[in-house]
C-alpha positions as CSV (number, residue, x, y, z in Angstrom):
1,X,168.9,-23.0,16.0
2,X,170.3,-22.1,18.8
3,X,168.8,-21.1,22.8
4,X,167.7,-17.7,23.7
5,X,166.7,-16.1,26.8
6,X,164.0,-13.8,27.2
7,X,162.9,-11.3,29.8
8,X,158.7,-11.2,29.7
9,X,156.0,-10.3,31.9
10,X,154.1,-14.0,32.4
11,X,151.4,-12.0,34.9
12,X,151.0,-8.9,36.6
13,X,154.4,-7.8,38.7
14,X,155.8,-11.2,37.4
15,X,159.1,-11.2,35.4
16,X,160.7,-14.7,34.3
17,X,163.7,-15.5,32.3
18,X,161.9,-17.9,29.8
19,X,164.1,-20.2,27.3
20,X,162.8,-20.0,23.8
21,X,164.6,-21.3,20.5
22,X,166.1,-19.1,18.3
23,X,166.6,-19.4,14.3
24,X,169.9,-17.6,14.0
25,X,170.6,-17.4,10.4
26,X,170.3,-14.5,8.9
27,X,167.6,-13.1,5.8
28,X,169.0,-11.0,3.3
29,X,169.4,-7.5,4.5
30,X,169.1,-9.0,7.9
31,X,171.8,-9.2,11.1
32,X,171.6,-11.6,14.1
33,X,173.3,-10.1,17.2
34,X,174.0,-11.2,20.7
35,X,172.9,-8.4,23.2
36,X,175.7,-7.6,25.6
37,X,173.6,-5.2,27.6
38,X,170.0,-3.5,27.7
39,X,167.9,-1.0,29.7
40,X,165.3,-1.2,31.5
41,X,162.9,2.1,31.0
42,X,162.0,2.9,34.6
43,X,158.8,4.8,34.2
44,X,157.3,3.3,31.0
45,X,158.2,-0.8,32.2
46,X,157.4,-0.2,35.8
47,X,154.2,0.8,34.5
48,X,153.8,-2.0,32.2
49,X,155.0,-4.2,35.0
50,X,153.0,-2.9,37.8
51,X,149.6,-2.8,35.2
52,X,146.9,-5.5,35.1
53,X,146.3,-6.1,31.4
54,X,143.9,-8.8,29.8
55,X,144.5,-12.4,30.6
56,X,145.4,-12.8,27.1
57,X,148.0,-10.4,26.5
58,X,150.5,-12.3,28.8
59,X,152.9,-13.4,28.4
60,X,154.4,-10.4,26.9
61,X,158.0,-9.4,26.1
62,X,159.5,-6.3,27.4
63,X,162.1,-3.7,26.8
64,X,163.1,-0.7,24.5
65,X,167.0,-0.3,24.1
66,X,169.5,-2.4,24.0
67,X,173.3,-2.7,22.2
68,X,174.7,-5.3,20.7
69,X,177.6,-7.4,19.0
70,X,176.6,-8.4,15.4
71,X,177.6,-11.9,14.9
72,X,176.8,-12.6,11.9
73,X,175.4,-10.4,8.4
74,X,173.3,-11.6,5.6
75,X,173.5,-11.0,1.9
76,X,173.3,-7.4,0.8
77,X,174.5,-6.3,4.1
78,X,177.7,-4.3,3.7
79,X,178.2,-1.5,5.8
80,X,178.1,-3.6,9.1
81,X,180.5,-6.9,9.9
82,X,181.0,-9.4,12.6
83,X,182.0,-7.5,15.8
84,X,180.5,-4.0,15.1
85,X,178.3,-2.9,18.4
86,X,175.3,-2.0,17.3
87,X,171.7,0.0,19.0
88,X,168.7,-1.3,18.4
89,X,165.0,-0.8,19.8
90,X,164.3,-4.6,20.6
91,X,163.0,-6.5,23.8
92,X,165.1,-7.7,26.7
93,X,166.7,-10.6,25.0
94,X,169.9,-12.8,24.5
95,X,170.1,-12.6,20.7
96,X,168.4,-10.5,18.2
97,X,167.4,-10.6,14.7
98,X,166.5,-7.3,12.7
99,X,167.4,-5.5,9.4
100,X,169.9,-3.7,9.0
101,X,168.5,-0.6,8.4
102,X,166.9,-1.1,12.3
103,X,170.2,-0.5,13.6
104,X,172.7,2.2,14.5
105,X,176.1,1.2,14.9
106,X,177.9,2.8,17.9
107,X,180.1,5.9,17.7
108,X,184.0,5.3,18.1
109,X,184.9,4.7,21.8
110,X,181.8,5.4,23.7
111,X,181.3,3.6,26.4
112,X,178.1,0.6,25.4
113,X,176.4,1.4,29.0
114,X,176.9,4.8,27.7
115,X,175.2,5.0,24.4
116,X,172.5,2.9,25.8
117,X,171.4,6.9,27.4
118,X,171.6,8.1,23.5
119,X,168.1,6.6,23.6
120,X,166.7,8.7,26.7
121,X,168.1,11.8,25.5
122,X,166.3,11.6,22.3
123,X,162.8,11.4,24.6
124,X,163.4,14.8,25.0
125,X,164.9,15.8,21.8
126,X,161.4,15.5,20.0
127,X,160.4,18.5,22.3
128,X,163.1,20.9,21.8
129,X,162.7,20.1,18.3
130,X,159.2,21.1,18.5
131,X,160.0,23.8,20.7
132,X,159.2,27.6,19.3
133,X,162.5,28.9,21.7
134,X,165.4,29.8,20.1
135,X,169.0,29.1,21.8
136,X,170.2,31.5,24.9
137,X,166.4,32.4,26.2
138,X,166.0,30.6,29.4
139,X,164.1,26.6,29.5
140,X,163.3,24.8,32.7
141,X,164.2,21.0,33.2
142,X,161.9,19.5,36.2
143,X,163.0,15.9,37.4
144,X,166.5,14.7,36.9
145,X,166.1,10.9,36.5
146,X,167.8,9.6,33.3
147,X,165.1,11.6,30.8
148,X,165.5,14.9,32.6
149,X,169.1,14.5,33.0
150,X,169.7,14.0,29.5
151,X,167.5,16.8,28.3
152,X,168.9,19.1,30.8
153,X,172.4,18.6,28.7
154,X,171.2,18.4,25.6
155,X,169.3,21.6,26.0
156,X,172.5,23.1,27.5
157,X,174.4,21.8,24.2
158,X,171.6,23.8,22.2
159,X,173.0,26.6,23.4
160,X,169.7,27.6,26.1
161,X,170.0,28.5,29.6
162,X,169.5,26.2,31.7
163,X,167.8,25.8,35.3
164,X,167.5,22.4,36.2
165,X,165.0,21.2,39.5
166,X,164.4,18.1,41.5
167,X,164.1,17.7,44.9
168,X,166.5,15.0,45.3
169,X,170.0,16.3,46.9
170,X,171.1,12.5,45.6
171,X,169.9,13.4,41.5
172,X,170.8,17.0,41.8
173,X,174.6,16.1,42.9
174,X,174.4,13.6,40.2
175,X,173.6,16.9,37.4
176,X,176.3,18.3,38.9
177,X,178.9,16.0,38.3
178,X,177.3,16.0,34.5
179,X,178.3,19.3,34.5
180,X,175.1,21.2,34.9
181,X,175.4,24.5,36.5
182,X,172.0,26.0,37.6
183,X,171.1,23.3,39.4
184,X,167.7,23.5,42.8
185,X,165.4,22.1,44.6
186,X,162.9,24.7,43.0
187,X,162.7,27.5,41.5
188,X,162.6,29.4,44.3
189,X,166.3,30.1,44.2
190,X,166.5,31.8,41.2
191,X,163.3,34.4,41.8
192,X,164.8,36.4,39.3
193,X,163.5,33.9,36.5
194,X,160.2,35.1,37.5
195,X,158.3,36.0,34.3
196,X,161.1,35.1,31.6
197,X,161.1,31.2,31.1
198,X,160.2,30.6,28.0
199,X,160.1,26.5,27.9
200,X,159.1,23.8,30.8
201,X,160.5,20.3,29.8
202,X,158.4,18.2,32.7
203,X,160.6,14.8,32.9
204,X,158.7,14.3,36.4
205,X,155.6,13.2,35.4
206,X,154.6,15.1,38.9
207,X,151.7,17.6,38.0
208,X,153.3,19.7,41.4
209,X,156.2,20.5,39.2
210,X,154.6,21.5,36.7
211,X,152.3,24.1,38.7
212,X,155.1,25.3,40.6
213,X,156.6,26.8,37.1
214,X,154.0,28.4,36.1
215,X,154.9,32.0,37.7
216,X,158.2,32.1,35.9
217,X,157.2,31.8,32.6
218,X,156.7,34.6,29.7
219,X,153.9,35.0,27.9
220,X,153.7,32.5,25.0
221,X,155.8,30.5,26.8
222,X,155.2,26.3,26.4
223,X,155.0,23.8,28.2
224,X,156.1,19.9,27.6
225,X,155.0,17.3,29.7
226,X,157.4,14.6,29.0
227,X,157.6,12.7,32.0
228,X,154.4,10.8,32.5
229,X,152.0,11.3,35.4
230,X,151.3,7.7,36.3
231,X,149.5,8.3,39.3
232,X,147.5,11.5,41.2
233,X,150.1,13.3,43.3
234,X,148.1,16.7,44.3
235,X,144.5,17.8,45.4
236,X,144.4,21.1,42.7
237,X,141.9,20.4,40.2
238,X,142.0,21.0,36.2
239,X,140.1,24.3,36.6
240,X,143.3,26.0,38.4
241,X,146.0,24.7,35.5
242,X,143.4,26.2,32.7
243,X,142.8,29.1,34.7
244,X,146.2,30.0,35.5
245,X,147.5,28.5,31.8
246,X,144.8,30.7,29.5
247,X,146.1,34.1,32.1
248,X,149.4,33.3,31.5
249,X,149.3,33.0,27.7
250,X,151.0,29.5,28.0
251,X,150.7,26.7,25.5
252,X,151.2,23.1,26.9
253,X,152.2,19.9,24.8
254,X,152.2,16.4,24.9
255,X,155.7,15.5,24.8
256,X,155.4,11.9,22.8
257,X,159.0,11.1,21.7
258,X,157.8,9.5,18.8
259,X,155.9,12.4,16.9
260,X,158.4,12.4,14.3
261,X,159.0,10.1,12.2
262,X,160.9,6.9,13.3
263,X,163.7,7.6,10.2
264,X,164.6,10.3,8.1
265,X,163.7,10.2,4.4
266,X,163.7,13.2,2.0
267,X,160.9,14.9,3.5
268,X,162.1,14.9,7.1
269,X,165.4,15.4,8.5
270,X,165.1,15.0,12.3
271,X,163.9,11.5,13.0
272,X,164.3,9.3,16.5
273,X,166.9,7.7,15.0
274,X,168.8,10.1,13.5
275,X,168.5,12.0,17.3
276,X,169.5,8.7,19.1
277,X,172.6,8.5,16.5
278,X,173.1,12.7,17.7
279,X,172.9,11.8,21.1
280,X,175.3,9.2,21.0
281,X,177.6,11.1,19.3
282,X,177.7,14.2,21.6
283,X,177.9,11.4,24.5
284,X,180.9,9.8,22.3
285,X,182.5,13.6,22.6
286,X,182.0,14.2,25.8
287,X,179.3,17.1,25.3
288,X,176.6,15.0,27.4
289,X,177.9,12.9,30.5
290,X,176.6,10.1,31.7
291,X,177.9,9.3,35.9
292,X,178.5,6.2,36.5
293,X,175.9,6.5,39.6
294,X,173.4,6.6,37.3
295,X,173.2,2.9,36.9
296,X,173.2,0.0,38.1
297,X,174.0,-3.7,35.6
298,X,171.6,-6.6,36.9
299,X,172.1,-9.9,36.1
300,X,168.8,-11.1,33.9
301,X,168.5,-14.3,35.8
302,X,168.0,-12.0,38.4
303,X,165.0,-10.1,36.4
304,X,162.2,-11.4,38.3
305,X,163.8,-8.9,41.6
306,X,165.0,-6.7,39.6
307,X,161.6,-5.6,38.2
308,X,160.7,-5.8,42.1
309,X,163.3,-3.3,42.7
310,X,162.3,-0.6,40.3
311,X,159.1,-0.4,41.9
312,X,160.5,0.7,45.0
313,X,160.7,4.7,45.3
314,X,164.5,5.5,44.8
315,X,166.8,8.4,43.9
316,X,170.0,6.8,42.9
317,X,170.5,4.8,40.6
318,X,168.0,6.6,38.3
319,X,168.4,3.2,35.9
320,X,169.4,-0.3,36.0
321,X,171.2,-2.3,32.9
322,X,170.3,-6.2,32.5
323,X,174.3,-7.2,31.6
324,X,174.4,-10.4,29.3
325,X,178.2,-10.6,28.8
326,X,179.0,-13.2,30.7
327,X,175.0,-15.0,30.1
């Protein structure tokens, strides 16, 4: 047995450190790892962070993505070892037990604060998947924080055309340096576009960028609301989206990253992992970039301000890493 830490929410906007003991030998089929870094999901933890949930469901553990160093393998493992640098899906915490099979071991030479973004690009990856557009017709990406970001490039990879919006000079210099071209403040620069747009990827979760596309799409064109609308941000009601959506011959989707299934098997290629592994790998090769701007490492006996600080409206960083390394 041996000490872990682990970030959880012990009330509402309350995040503690909390020491907890930790059975680090391995099941068969199993690995134990030590996290070296993991990130924090801005939208969906500041909304568990900021929500009042039942008494009884606190304290709860949080996080999605993290990497880490396996440390040790149990029997039957043999296509991972003691060193390999690993993804996995788990909570906010100094070590980590899992199979085997819940793990994806890093491409050669990326960067671990790198791969951690394989993660958010595959958010959007499950609507492109589902998308009806084929590559070179013109898609939309509004809001460039670390989802929109990543599915501006990876769209871009696919081979679409790409127009890229957020109001933030800060996030749209930041898609330049990723190498983004068609890159606004709105559409409104590009009034060409008018009537040809086929897909809307919403990363915003703002229902004003969502409305503002609406003139520039083609008939049967779709619409993805990946970004989720946490709180009310306009006075239009639902009769003016249906309205204007039903004239405009435009299908809208939820864009759930995990309406595929969470492997593949025979049945189904595309999977989250198998697009978080994809992701990595174009990140590995230098097809998707990830700025160093874009994040920010935290210490996690720091977490209790650091979930403070992701509450506060910012533009840059769009993220922020919990770094164990030196825990």
């Amino acid at each position: 047995m041996v000490k872990d830490y682990r970030v959880v929410f012990t009330e509402r906007e309350r995040a503690e450190l909390v020491e907890k003991e930790f059975d680090d030998v391995p099941a068969a089929d199993e690995i134990v790892g030590k996290n070296i870094l993991s990130l924090i999901s801005t939208g969906s933890e500041r909304g568990g962070y900021t929500q009042q949930f039942p008494s009884e469901r606190y304290p709860m553990q949080t996080g999605s993505s993290s990497v880490a160093v396996i440390i040790c393998t149990g029997e039957g493992v043999t296509d991972l070892k003691e060193g390999d640098l690993v993804y996995h899906n788990g909570h906010h915490t100094l070590y980590c037990k899992m199979k085997a099979e819940d793990v994806i071991l890093l491409p050669e030479g990326v960067k671990p604060e790198h791969a951690l973004f394989g993660r958010y690009a595959a958010v959007s990856m499950t609507s492109i998947f589902h998308a009806s557009a084929k590559p070179v017709e013109s898609v939309v990406v509004t809001g460039l924080g670390m989802v929109g970001l990543m599915c501006a490039q990876m769209a871009n990879c696919f081979g679409y055309r790409v127009y890229a919006t957020d109001p933030s000079e800060e996030r749209r210099n930041t898609a330049n340096r990723a190498g983004l071209v068609n890159v606004g403040a709105s559409l409104e620069e590009w009034p060409e576009l008018k009537g040809s747009v086929s897909t809307l990827y919403e990363c915003s979760g703002n229902e004003n960028a969502l409305h503002a596309v609406i003139p520039y799409m083609r008939k049967r064109g779709e619409i993805f609301q990946i970004g989720v609308p946490w709180k009310k941000t306009s006075d239009w009601d639902a009769h003016t989206l249906l309205y204007e959506l039903f004239y405009a011959f435009i299908s809208i989707h939820g864009g759930w990253e995990w309406s595929i299934p969470l492997k593949s098997d025979e049945l189904h290629s595309h999977s989250s992992f198998s697009h978080i592994r994809s992701a990595m790998e174009f990140i590995a090769e230098g097809k998707v970039h990830v700025p160093e701007e874009m994040y920010e490492l935290r210490n996690p006996e720091d977490c209790g301000q650091v979930y403070h600080d992701i509450t506060i409206p910012r533009m840059a960083p769009t993220s922020m890493m919990l770094d164990w390394r030196d825990f």
